[in-house]
N, CA, C and O of each residue as an XYZ file, in Angstrom:
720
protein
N     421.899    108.804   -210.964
C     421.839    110.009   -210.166
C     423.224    110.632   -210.023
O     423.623    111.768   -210.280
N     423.946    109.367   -209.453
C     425.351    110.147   -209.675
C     425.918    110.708   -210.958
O     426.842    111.477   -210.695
N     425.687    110.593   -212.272
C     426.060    111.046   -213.128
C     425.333    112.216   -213.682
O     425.735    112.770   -214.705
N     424.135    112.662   -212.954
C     423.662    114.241   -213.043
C     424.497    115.399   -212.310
O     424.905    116.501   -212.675
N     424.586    114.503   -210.856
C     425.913    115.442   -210.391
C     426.785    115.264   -210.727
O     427.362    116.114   -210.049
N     427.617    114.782   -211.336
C     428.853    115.134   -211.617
C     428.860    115.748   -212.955
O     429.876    116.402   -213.193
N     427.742    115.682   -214.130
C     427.760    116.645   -215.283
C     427.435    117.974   -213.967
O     428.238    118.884   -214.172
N     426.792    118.200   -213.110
C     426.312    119.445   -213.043
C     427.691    120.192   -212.561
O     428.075    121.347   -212.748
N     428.325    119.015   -211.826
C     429.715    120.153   -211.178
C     430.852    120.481   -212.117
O     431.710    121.360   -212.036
N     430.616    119.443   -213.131
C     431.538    119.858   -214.400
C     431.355    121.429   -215.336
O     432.108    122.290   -215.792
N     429.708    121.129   -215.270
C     429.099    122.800   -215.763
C     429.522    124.035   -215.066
O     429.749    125.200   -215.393
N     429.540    123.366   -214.030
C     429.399    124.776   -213.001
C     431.308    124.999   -212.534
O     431.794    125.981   -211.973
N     431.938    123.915   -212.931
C     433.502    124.597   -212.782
C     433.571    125.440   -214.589
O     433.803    126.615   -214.873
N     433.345    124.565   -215.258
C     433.564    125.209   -216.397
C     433.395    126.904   -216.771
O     434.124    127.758   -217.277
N     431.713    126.849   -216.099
C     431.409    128.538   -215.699
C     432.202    129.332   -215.170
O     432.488    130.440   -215.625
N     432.807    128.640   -213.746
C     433.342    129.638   -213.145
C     434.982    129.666   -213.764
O     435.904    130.376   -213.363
N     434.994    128.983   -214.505
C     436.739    129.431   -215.279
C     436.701    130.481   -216.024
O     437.574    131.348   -216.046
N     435.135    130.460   -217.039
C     435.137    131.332   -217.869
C     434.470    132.553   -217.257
O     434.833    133.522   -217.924
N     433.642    132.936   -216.268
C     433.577    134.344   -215.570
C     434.795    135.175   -214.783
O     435.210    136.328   -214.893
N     435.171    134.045   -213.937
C     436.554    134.291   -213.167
C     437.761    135.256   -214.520
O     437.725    136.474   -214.690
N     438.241    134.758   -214.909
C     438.995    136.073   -215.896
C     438.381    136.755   -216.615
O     439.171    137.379   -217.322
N     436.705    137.151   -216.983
C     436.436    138.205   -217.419
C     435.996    139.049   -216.182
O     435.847    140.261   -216.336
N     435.823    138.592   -215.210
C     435.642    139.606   -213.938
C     437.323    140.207   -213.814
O     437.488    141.388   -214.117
N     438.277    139.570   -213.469
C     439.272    139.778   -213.390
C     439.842    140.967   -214.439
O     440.259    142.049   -214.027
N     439.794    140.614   -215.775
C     440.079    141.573   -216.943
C     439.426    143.035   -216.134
O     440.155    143.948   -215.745
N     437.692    143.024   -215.963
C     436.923    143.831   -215.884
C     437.395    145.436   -214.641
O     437.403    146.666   -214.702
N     437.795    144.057   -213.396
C     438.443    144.849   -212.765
C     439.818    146.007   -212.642
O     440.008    147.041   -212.002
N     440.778    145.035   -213.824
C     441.682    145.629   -214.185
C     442.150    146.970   -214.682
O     443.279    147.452   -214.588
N     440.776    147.619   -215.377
C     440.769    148.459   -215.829
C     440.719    149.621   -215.525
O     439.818    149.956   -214.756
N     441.714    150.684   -216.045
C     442.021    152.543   -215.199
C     440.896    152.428   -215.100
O     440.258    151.872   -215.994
N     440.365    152.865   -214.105
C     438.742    154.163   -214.293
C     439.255    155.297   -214.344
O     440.292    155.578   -213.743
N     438.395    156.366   -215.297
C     438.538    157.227   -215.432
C     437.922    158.644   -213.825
O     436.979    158.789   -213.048
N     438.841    159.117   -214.071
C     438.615    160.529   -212.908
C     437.935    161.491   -213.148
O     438.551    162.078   -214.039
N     436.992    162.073   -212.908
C     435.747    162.719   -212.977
C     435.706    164.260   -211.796
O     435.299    164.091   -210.647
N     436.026    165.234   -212.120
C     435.319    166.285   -211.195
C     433.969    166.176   -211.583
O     433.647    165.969   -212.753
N     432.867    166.351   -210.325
C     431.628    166.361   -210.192
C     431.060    167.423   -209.423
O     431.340    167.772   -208.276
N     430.032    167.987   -210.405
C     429.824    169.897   -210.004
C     428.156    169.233   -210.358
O     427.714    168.583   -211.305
N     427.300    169.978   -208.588
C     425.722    170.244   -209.533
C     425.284    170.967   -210.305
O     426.053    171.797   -210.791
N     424.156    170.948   -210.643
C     424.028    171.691   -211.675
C     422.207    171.920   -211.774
O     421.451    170.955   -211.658
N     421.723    173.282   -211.991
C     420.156    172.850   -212.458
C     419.901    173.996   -213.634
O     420.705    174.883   -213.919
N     418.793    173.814   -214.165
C     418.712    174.119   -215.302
C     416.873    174.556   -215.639
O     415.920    174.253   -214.922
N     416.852    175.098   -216.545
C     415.731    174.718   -217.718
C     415.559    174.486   -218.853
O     416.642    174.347   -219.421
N     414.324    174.312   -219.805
C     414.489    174.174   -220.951
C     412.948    174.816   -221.040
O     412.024    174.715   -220.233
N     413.016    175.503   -222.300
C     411.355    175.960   -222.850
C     411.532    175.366   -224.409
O     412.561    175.681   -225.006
N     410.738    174.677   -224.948
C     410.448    174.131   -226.079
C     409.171    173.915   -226.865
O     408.236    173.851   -226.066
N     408.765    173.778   -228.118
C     407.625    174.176   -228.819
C     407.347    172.866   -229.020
O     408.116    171.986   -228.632
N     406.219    172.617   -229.646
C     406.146    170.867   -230.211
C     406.451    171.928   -231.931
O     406.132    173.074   -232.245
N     407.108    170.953   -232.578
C     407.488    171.440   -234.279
C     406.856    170.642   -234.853
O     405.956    171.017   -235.604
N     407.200    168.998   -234.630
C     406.454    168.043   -235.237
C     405.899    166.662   -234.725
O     406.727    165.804   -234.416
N     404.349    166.344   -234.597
C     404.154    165.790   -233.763
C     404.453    164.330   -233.960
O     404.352    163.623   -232.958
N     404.886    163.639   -235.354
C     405.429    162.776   -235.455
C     404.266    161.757   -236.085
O     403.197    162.163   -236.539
N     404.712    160.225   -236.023
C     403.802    159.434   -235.963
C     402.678    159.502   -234.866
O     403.096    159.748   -233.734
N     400.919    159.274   -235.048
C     400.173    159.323   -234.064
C     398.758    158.609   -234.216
O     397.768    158.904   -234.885
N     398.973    157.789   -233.536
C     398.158    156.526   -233.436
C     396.866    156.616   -232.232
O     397.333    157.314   -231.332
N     395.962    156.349   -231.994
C     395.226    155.816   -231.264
C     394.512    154.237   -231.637
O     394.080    153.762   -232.687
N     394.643    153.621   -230.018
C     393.931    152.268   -230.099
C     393.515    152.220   -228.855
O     393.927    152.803   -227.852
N     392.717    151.520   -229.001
C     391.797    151.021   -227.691
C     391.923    151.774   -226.429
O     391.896    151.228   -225.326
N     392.069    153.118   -226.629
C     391.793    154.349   -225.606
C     393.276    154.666   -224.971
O     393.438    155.064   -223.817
N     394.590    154.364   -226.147
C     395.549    154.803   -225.643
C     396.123    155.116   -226.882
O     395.893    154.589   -227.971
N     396.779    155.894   -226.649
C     397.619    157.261   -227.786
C     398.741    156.767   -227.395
O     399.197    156.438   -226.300
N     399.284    156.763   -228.913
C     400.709    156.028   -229.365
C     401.427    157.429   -230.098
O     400.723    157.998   -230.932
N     402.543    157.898   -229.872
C     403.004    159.009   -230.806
C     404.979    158.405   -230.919
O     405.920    158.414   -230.126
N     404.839    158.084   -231.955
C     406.199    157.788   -232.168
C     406.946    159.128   -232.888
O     406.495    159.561   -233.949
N     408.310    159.855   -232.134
C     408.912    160.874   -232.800
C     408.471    161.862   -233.053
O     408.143    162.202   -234.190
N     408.361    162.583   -231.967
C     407.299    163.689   -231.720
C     408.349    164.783   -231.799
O     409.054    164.732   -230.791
N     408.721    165.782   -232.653
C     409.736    166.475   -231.902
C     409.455    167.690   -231.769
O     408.711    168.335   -232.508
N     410.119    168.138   -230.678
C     410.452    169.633   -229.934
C     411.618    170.271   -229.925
O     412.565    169.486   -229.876
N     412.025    171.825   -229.963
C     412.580    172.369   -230.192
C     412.488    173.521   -229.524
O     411.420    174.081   -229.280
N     413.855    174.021   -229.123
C     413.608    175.658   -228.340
C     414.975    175.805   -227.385
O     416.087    175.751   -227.912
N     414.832    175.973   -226.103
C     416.053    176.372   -225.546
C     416.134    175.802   -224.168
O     415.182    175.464   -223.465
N     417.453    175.742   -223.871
C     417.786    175.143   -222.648
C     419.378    176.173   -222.467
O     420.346    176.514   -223.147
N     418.614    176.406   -220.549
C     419.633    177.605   -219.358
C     420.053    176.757   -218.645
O     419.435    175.921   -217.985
N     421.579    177.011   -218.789
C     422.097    175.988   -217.506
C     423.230    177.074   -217.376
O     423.113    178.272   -217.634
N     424.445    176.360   -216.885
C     425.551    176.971   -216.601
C     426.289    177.625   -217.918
O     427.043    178.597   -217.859
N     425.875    176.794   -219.323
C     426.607    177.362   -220.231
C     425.849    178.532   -220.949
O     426.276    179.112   -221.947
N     424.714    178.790   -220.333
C     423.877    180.099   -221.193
C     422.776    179.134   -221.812
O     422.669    177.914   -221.689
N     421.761    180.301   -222.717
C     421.138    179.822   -223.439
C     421.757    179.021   -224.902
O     422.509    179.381   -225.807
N     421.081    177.888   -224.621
C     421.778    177.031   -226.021
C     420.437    176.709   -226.639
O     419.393    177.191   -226.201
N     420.501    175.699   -227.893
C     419.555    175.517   -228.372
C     419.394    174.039   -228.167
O     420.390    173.341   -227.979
N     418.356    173.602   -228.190
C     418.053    172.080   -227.785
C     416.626    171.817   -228.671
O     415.653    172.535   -228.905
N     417.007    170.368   -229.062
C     415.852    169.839   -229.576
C     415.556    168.207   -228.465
O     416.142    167.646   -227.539
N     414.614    168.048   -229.079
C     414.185    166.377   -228.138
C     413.092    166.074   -228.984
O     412.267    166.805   -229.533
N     413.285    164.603   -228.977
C     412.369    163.406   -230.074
C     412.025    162.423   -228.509
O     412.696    161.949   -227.592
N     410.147    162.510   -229.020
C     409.920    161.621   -227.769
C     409.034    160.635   -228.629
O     408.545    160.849   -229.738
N     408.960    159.650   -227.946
C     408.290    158.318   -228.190
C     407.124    158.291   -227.172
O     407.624    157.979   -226.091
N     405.923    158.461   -227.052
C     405.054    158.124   -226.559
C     403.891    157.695   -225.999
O     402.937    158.123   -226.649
N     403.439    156.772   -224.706
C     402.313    155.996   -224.572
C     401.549    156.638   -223.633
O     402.017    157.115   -222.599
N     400.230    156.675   -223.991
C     399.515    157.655   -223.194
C     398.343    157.365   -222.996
O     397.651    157.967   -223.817
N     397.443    156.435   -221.988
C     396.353    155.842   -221.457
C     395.459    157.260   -221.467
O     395.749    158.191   -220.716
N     394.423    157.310   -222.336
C     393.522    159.037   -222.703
C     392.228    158.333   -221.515
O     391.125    158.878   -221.535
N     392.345    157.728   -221.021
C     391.075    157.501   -219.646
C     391.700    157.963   -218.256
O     391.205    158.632   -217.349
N     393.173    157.278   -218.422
C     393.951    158.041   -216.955
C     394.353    159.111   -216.855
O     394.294    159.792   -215.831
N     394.894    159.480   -218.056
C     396.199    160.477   -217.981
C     397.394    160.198   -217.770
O     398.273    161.058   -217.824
N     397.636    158.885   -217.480
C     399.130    158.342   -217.139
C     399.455    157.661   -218.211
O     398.653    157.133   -218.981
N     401.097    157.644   -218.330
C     401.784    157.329   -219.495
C     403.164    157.226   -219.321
O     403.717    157.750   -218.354
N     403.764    156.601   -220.167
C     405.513    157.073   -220.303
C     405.910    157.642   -221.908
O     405.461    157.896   -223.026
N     406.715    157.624   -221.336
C     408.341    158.687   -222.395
C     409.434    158.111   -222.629
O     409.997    157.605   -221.658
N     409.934    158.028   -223.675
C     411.252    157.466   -223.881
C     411.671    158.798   -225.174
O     411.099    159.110   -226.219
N     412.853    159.303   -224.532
C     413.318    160.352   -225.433
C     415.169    160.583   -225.596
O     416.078    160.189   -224.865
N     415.191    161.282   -226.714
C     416.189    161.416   -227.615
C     416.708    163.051   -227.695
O     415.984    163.846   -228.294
N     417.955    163.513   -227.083
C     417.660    165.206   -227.310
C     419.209    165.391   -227.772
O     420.183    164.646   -227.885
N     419.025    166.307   -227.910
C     420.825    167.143   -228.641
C     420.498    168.947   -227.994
O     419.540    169.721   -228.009
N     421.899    168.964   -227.485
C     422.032    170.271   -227.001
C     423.007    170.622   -227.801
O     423.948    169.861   -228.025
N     422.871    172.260   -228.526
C     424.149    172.056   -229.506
C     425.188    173.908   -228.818
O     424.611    174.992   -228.730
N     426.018    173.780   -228.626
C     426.900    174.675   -228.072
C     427.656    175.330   -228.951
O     428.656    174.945   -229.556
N     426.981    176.564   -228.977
C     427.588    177.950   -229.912
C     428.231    178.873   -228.892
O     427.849    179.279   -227.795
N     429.770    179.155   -229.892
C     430.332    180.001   -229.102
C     429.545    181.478   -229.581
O     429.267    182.393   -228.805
N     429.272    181.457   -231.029
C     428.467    182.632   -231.495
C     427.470    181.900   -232.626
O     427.302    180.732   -232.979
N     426.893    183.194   -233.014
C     425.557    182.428   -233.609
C     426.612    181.519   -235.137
O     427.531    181.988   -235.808
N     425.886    179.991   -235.210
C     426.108    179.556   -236.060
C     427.843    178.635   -235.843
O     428.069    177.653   -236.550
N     428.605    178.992   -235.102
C     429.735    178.325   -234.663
C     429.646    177.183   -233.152
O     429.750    177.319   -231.933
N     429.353    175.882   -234.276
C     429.339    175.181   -233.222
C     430.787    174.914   -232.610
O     431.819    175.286   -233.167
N     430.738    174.164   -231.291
C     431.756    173.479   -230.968
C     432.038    172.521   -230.181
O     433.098    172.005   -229.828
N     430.802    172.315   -229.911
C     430.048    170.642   -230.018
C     428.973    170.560   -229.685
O     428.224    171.518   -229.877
N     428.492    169.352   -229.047
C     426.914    169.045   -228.529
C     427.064    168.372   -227.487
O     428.181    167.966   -227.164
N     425.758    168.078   -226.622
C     425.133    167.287   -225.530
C     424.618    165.890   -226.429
O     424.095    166.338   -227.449
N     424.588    165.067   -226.438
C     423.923    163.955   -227.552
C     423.464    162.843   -225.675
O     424.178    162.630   -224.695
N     422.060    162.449   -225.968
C     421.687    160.971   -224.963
C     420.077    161.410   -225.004
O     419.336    162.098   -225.706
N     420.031    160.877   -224.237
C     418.132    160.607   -223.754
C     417.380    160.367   -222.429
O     418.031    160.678   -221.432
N     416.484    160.014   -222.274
C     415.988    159.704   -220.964
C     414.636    159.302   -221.122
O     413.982    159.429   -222.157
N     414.222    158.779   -219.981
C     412.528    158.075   -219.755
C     412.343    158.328   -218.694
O     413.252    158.481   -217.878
N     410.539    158.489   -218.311
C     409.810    158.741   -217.506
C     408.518    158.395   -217.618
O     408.045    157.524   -218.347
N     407.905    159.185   -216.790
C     406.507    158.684   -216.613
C     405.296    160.201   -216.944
O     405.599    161.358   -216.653
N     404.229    159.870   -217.462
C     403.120    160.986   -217.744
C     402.216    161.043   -216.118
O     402.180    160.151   -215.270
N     401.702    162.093   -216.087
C     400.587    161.714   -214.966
C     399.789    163.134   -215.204
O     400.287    164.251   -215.344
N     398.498    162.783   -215.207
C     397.385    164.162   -215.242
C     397.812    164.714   -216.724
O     398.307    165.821   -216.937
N     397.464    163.534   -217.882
C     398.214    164.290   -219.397
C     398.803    165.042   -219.370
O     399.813    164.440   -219.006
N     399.188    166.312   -219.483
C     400.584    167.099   -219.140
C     401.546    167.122   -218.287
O     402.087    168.225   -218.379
N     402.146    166.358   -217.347
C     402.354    166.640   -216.244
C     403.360    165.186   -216.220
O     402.890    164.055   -216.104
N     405.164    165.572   -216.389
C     405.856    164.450   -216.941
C     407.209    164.366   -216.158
O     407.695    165.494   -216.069
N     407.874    163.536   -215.642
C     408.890    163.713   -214.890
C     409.393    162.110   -215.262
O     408.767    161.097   -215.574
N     411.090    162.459   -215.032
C     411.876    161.073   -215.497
C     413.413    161.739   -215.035
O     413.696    162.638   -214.244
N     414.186    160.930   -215.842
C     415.674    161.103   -215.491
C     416.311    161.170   -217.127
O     415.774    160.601   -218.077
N     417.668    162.062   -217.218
C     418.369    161.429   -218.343
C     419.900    161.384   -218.074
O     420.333    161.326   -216.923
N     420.613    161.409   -219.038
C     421.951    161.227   -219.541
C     422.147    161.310   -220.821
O     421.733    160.588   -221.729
N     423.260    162.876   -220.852
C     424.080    163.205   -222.449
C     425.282    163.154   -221.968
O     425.772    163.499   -220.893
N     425.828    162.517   -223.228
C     427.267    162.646   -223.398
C     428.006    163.605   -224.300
O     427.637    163.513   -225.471
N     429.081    164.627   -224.047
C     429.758    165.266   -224.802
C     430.155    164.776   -226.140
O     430.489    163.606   -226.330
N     430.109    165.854   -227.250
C     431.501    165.750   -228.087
C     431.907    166.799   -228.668
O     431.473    167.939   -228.507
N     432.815    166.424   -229.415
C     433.346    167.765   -229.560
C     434.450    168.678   -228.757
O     435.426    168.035   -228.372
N     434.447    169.794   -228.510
C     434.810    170.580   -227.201
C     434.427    170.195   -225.558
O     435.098    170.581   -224.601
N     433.466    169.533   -225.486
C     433.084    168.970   -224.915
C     433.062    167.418   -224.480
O     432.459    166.965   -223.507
N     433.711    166.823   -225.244
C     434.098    165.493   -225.398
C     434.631    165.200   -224.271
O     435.515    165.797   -223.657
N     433.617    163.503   -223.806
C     433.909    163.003   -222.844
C     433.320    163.378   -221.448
O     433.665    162.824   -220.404
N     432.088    164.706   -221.568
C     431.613    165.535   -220.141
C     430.666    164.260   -220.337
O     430.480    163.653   -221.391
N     430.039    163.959   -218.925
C     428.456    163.232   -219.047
C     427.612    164.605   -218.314
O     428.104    165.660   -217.912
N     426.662    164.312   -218.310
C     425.221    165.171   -217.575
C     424.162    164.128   -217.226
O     423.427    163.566   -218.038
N     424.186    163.954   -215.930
C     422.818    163.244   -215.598
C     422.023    163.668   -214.717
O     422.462    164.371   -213.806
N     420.795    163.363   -214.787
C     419.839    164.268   -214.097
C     418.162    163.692   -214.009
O     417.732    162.660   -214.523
N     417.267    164.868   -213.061
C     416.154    164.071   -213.165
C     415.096    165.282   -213.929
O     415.877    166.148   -214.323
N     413.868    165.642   -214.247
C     413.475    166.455   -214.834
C     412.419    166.225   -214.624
O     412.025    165.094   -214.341
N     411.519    167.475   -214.729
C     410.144    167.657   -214.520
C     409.220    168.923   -215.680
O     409.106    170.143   -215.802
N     408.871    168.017   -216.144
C     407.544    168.784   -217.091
C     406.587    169.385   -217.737
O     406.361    168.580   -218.640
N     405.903    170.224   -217.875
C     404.642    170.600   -218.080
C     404.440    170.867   -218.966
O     405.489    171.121   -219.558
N     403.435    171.026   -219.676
C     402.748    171.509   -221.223
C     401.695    172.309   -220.600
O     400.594    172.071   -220.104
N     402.562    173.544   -220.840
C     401.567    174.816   -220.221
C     400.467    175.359   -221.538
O     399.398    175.963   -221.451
N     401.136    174.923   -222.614
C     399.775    175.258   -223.861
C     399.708    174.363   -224.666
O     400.815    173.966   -225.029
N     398.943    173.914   -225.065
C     398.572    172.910   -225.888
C     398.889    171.279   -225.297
O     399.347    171.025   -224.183
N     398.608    170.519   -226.095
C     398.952    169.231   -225.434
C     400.100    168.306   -226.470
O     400.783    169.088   -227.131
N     400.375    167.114   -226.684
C     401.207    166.395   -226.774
C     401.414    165.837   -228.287
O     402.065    164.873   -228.690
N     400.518    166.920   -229.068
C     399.738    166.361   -230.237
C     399.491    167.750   -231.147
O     399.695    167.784   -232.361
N     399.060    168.785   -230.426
C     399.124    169.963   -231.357
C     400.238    170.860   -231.722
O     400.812    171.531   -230.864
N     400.590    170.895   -233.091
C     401.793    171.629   -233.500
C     401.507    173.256   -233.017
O     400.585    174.012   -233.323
N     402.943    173.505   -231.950
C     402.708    174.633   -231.504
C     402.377    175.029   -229.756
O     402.177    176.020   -229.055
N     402.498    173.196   -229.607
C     402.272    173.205   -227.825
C     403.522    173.928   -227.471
O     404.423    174.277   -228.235
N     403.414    174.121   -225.994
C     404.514    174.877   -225.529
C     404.689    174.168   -223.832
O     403.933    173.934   -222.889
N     406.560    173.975   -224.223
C     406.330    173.145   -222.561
C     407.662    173.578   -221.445
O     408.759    173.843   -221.937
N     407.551    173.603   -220.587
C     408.623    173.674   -219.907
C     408.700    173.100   -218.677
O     407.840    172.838   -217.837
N     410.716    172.841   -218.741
C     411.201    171.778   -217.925
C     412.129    172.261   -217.054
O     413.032    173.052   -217.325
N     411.786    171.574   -215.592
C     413.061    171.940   -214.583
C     413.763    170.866   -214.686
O     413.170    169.798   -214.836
N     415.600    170.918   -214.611
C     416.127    169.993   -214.918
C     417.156    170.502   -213.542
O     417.211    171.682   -213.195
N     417.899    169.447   -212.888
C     418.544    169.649   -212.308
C     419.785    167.751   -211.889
O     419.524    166.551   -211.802
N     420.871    168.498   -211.786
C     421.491    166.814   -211.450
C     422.966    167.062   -211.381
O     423.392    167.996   -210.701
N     423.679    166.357   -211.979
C     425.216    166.523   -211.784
C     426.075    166.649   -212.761
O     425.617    165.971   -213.680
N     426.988    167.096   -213.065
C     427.932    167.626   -214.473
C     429.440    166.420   -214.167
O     430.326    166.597   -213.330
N     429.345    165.526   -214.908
C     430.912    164.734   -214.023
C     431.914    165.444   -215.511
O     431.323    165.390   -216.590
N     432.958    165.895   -215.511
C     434.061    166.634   -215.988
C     435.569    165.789   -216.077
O     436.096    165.588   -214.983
N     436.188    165.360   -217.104
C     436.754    164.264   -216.883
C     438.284    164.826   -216.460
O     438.747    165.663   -217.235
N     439.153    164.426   -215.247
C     440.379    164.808   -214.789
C     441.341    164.473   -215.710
O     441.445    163.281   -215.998
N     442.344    165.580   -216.431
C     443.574    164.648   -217.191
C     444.112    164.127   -215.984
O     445.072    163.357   -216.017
C-alpha cells in the first residue's frame, strides 16, 4: 500500500514540475492591446451551391452548401460568401450549422485589400430560422482586426437545399482593433 502512495506522489510532483513552467512561460507573455468598438450589421445572400446532400433516417445532411451576396457594416457594402455544413432533423425543424465565410474588402470594384477569413456555429429551429455566434480574422490591410459576434437568420425564399434560396442575417457584436 505504501508503495502506491509513494509512486502516486512521485507522479503528481513530476506533473506539477512540468505544468508549473509552462503556466509560468504562458503568463509571461505581452498581450496584445486591442481598441474595442460595437458594431452591427447585415448580410443578404443567395444559396449558389447547395453542396453535398444526403438524407437518412429523417435527417438531412448537407455538407458545403455555399452562399454568396453581401454584407453592411461599418465598412459599406462588401461582398461575402459562407460554406455551411449542415444537420437538419426534417420531423422537428431543429438542427445545427457549422460554417466557413470570407468577407473580401474593395477599395473599388476589383481592388482588393484584404479580407475577413473565420466561421461560426449555431443552431436551426422551425427549418429556416438559424442563430449562432462567429469570429473572422483580418488580413491584409486589415491584418490582425478580429470580429466577433452573434447572428440571426432567416431564409425568407426558398429553403436550405434549393439553388436560388434567399436569406438574410442580423449580425451584431464587437470589432477589437489592435493598439501599436
Amino acid at each position: 500500500m505504501n508503495k502506491k502512495i509513494l509512486m502516486l506522489t512521485i507522479t503528481l510532483l513530476a506533473l506539477s514540475m512540468i505544468t508549473i513552467p509552462t503556466a509560468s512561460a504562458c503568463r509571461n507573455r505581452t498581450k496584445k492591446k486591442y481598441s474595442v468598438e460595437p458594431f452591427t450589421g447585415s448580410n443578404e445572400i443567395w444559396l449558389e451551391d447547395p453542396g453535398k446532400v444526403w438524407e437518412a433516417h429523417g435527417i438531412l445532411y448537407i455538407k458545403d452548401s455555399y452562399w454568396k451576396g453581401t454584407a453592411t457594416a461599418a465598412m459599406g457594402d462588401v461582398p461575402y460568401e459562407r460554406w455551411y455544413t449542415i444537420i437538419l432533423n426534417l420531423k422537428t425543424g431543429r438542427g445545427f450549422w457549422i460554417s466557413r465565410a470570407t468577407t473580401t474588402i474593395e477599395v473599388a470594384p476589383g481592388v482588393v485589400i484584404g479580407t475577413f477569413e473565420g466561421g461560426g456555429f449555431g443552431k436551426i429551429t422551425d427549418y429556416v430560422f438559424s442563430s449562432g455566434i462567429f469570429k473572422v480574422t483580418g488580413t491584409g490591410a486589415v491584418e490582425g482586426v478580429i470580429v466577433k459576434g452573434s447572428m440571426e437568420n432567416e431564409i425568407v425564399y426558398g429553403d436550405w437545399v434549393t439553388v436560388g434560396s434567399h436569406a438574410l442575417t442580423e449580425v451584431s457584436g464587437w470589432t477589437y482593433t489592435p493598439i501599436e
